[in-house]
C-alpha positions as CSV (number, residue, x, y, z in Angstrom):
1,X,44.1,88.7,173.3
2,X,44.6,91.7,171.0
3,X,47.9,93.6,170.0
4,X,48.8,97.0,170.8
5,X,46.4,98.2,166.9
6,X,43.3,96.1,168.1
7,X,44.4,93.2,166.0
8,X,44.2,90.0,166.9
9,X,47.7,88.4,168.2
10,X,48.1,84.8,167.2
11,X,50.7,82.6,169.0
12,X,53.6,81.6,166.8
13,X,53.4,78.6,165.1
14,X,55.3,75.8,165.8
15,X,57.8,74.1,163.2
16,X,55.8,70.9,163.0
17,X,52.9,73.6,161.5
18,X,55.0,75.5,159.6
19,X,56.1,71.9,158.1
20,X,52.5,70.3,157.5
21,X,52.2,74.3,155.5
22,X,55.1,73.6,153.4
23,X,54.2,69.9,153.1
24,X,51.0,71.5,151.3
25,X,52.7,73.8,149.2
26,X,52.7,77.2,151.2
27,X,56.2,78.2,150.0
28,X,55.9,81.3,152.9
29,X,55.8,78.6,155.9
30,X,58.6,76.9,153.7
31,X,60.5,80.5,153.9
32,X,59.8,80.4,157.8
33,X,61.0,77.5,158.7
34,X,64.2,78.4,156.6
35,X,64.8,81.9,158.4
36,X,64.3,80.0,161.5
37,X,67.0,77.2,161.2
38,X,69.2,78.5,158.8
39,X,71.9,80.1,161.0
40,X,72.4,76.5,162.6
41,X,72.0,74.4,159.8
42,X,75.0,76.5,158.0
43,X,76.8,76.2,161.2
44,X,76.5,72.8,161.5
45,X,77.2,72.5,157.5
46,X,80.4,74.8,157.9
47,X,81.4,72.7,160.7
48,X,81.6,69.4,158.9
49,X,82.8,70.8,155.6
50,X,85.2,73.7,156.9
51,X,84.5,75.8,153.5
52,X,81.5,78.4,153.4
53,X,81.1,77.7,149.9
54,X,80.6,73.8,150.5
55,X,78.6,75.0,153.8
56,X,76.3,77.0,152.0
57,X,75.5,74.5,148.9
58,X,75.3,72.0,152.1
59,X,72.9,74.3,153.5
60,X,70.8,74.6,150.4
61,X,70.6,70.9,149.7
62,X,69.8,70.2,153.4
63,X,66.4,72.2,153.1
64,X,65.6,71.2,149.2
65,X,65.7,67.8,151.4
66,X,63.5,69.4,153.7
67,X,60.7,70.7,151.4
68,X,60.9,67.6,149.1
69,X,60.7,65.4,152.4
70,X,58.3,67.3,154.1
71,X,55.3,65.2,153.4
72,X,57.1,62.1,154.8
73,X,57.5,63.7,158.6
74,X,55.4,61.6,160.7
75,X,56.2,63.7,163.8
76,X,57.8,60.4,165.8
77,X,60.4,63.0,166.8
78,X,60.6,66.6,167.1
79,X,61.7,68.3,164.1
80,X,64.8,69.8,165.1
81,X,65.8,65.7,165.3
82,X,64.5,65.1,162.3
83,X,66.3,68.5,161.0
84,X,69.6,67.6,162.2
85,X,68.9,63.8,160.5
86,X,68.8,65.2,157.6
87,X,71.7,67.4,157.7
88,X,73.8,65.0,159.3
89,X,73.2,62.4,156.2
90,X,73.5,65.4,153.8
91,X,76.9,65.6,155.3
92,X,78.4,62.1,155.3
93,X,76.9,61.9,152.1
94,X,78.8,65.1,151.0
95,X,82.3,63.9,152.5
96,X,81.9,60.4,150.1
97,X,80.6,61.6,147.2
98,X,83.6,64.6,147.6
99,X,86.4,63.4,145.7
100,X,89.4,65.5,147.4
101,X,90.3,64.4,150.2
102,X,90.9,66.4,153.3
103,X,94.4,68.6,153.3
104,X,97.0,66.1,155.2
105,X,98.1,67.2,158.1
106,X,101.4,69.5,158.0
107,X,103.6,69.3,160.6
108,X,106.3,71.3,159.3
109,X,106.6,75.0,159.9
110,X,108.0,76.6,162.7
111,X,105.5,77.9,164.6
112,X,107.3,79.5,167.6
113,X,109.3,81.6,165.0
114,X,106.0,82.9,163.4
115,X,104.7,83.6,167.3
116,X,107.9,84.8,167.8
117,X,107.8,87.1,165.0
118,X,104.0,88.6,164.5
119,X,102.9,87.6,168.4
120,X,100.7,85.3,170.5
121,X,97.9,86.0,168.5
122,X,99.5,84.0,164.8
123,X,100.5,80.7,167.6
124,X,97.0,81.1,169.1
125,X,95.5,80.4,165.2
126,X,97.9,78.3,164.3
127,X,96.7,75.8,166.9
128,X,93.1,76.4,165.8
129,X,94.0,75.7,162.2
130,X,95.9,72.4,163.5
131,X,93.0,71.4,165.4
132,X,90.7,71.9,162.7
133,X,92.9,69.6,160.5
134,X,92.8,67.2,162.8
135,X,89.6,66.9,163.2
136,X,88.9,67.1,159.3
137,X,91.3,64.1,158.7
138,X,89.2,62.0,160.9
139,X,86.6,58.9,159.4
140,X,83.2,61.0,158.5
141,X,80.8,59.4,161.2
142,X,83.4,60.4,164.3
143,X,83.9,63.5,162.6
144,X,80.1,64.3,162.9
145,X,79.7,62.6,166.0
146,X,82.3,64.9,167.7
147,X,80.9,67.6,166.0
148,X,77.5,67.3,167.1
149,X,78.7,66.4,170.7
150,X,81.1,69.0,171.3
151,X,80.4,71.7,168.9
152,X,76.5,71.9,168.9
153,X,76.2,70.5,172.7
154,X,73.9,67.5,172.2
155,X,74.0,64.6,174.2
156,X,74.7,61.1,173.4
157,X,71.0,60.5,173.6
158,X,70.7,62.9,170.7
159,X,73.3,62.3,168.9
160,X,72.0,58.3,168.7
161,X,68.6,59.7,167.5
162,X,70.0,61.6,165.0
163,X,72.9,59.4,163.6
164,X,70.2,56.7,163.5
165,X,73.2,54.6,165.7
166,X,72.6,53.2,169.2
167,X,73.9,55.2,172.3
168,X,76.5,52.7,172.5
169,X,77.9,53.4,169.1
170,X,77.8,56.9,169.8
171,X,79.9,56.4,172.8
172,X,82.3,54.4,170.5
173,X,82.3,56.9,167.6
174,X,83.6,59.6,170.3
175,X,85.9,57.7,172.2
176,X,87.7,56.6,168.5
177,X,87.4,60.0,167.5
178,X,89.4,61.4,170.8
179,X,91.8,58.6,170.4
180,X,92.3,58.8,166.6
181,X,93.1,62.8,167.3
182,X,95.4,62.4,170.2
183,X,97.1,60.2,167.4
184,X,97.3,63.1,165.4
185,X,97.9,65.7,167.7
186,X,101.0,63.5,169.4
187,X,103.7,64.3,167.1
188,X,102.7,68.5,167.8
189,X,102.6,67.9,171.5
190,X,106.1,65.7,171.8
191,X,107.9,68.3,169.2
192,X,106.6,71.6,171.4
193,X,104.5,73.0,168.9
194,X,101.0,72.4,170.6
């Protein structure tokens, strides 16, 4: 198959080649595989952490842990799995070694004045920045396992595989996550303000 010049096209590689290049040294495949998943690895990061400047050291730890592991990848799972292993344990790890704790919870302020006063739009992010509270307060691992279920659409299949948990423990991690922020959230809902 040639290109439009008469070169040669080459299929793209895949990340398990990029990652047996950068296992070898090549720092370009190590740049590759970083363009590729960087986007979601600092989404994911941000996610967890809800600070870019956490999200982005998160980020850059994440794939040090990627070029100084790569030798170790076997290829027993794909690499995305074996990508978002990594990122989730950067991140639990993150939230213990991290010696403030997450902002409590305010639920003072009157937020149907500031709707009231500057519109729909002020209530609207009001209730996100609640929500992402809430979710922020909760335990690390039900905090990660919501994230990854609901935020970056995996399945509990996926989840297990990365968290290193069984599918059962995923299903427990979720269902005490809900049930921990409906704890949270209760006080909003029964005063009006969510």
């Amino acid at each position: 198959m040639t290109g439009s010049r008469g070169e040669i096209a080459t299929p793209e590689k895949s990340d398990q080649e990029w990652l047996a290049l950068a296992a070898a040294g090549d720092q370009n495949a190590f740049a590759s595989l970083v363009q590729r998943h960087q986007g979601r690895v600092f989404q994911l990061a941000y996610r967890f952490s809800r600070d870019r400047q956490d999200a982005e050291e998160l980020a850059q730890e994440i794939f040090f842990k990627v070029w100084k592991y790569a030798r170790t990848f076997k290829g027993r799972s794909a690499f995305g799995t074996w990508l978002y292993r990594l990122a989730v344990n950067t991140c639990l790890n993150f939230r213990q070694k991290k010696k403030d704790a997450p902002a409590p919870l305010s639920l003072r302020g009157d937020l149907a004045a500031a709707a009231d006063e500057a519109g729909a739009g002020i209530m609207s992010r009001e209730r996100q920045i609640l929500l992402e509270q809430a979710i922020d307060a909760l335990p690390a691992r039900q905090k990660m396992a919501l994230i990854l279920a609901n935020f970056e659409g995996k399945s509990y299949e996926e989840i297990a595989v990365i968290m290193e948990v069984s599918i059962s423990a995923v299903e427990t991690l979720l269902f005490r996550a809900r049930q921990n922020l409906g704890k949270i959230m209760k006080p909003l809902r029964s005063s009006g303000k969510w």
